[in-house]
C-alpha positions in Angstrom: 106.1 92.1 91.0 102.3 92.0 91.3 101.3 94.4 94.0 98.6 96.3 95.6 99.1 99.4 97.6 97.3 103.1 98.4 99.0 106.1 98.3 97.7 108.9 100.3 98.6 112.7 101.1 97.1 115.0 103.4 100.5 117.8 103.2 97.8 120.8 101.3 94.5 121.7 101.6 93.1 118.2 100.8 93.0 114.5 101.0 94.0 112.8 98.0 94.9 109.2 97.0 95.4 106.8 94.6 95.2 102.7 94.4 97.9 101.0 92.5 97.1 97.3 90.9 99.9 95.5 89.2 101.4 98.5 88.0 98.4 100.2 87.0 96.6 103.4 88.7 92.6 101.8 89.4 91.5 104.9 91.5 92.6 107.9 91.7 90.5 110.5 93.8 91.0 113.8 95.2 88.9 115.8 97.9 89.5 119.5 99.0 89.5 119.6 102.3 90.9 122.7 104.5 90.2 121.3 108.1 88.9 118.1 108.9 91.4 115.6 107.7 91.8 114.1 110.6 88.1 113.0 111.1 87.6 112.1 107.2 90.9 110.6 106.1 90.2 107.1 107.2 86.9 106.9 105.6 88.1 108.8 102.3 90.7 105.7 102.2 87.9 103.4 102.8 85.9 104.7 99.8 89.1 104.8 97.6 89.5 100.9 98.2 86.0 100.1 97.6 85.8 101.6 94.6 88.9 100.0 93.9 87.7 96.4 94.9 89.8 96.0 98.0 89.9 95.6 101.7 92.6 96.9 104.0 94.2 93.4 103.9 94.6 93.3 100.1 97.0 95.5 100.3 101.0 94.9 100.0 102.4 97.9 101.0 101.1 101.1 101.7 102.7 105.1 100.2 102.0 108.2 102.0 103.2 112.2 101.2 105.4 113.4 104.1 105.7 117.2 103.0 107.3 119.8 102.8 103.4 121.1 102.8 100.8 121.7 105.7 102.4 121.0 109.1 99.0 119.4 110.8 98.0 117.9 107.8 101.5 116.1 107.3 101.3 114.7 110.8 97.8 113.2 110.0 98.5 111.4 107.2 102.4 110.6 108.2 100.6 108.9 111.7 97.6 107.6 109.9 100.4 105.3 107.7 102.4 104.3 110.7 99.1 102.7 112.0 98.1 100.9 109.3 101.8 99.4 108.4 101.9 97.9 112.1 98.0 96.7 112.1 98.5 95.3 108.5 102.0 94.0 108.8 102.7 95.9 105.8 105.4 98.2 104.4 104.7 102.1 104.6 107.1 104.3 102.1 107.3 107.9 102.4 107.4 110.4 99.8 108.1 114.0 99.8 106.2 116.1 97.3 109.5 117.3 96.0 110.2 113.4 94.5 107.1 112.8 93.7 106.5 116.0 91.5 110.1 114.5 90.0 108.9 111.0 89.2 109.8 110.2 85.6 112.3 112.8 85.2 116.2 112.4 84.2 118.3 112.6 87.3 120.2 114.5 88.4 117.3 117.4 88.3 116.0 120.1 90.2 112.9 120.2 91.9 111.1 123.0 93.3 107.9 123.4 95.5 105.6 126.3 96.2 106.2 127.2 99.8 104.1 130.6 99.9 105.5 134.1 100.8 107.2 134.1 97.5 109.5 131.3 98.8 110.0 127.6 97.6 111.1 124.4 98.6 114.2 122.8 96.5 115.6 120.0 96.0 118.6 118.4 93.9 117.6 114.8 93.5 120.3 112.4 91.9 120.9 108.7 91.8 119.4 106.9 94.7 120.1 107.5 98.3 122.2 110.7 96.9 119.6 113.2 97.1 120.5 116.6 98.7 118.6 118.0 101.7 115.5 120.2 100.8 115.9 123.7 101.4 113.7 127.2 101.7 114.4 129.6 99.6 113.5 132.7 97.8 116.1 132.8 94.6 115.3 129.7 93.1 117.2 130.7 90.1 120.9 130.6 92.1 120.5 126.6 92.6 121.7 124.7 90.0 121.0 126.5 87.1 122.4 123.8 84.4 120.2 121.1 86.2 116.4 120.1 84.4 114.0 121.6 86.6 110.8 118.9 87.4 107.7 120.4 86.3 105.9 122.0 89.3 102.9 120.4 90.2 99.5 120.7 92.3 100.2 118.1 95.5 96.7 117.2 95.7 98.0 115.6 92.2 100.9 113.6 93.5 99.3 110.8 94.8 99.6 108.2 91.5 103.3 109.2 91.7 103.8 108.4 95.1 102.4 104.9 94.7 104.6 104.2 91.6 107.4 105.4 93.3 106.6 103.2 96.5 105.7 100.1 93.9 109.2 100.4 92.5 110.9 100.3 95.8 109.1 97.0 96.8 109.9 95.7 93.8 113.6 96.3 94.7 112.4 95.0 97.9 114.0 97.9 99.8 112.9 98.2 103.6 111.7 101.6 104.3 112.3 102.8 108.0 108.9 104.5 109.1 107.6 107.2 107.3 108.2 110.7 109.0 107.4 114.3 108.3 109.6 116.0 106.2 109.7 119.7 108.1 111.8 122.5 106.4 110.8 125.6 107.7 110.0 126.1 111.8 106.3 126.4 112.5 104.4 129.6 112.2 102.8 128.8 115.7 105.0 130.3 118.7 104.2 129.8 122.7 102.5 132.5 124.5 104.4 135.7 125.4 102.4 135.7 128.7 103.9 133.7 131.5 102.4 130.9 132.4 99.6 131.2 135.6 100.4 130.5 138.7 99.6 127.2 140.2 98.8 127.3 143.8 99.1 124.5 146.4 
């Protein structure tokens, strides 16, 4: 199938995306960005598809990283997507980092994620639709040892995998539900110890 589509990620400390033609990476950009995505995003995406040639409504489908990665910075992207795919009329896939990273490799395989603090994110990923849930973890070594491990990779490089991956699924002409953050540890942010004030009449 002959298709146009952007991938974008926001889930580190950047903006990064790439435009697929016909099977074929055109652009492929990458910004470092630690604040701010939420102001530059749209026009970064705007550049991407110029230089690529295209408008918004070349497009046949659109890819976008849901995490595991930067909580703020997932949300951002994850609800810039959902936008566009209703005001387009056009197909938004999600991909997590964790299949991206995978893209290309033999399944079943392992694939692991820096998750900082000396932890990771892991994932078994196996035939279609039979992946296992990510997890957090410390001992990375314990999970599946006789499983090939996917390379570990920079997220703000991801973004030419995501859109092949996304390609192939609207090749297969699957329906993806809406894209949605992919969350597996809590936030570090927790409510105020102090009570609340009072509010008078």
């Amino acid at each position: 199938m002959n298709a146009k589509l952007i991938a974008f990620d926001t889930s580190a400390a950047h903006c990064a995306a790439a435009v697929l033609v016909d099977g074929t990476i055109s652009v492929e950009r990458r910004e470092p960005m630690a604040r701010g995505q939420a102001e530059r995003l749209m026009p970064f995406l705007e550049e991407v598809l110029a230089e690529a040639g295209l408008g918004w409504r070349d497009l046949d489908a659109l890819a976008v990283g849901i995490g595991p990665g930067n909580f703020t910075g997932i949300r951002i992207a994850v609800s810039a997507a959902r936008g566009l795919a209703l005001g387009l009329g056009v197909p938004a896939f999600g991909v997590s980092t964790l299949e991206a990273q995978a893209e290309g490799v033999a399944r079943p395989c392992l694939s692991l994620a820096d998750a900082r603090r000396g932890l990771v994110y892991a994932q078994v990923l196996g035939a279609q639709d039979a992946d296992e849930a990510p997890v957090i973890t410390e001992n990375a070594a314990s999970l599946s040892p006789a499983l090939p491990r996917a390379p570990m990779a920079d997220p703000a490089t991801l973004a030419p995998a995501m859109a092949r991956i996304a390609a192939a699924r609207l090749a297969a002409g699957l329906h993806p539900a809406r894209p949605a953050p992919l969350y597996v540890r809590a936030a570090d942010a927790a409510p105020p110890r102090d009570p609340a004030p009072e509010i008078l009449p």
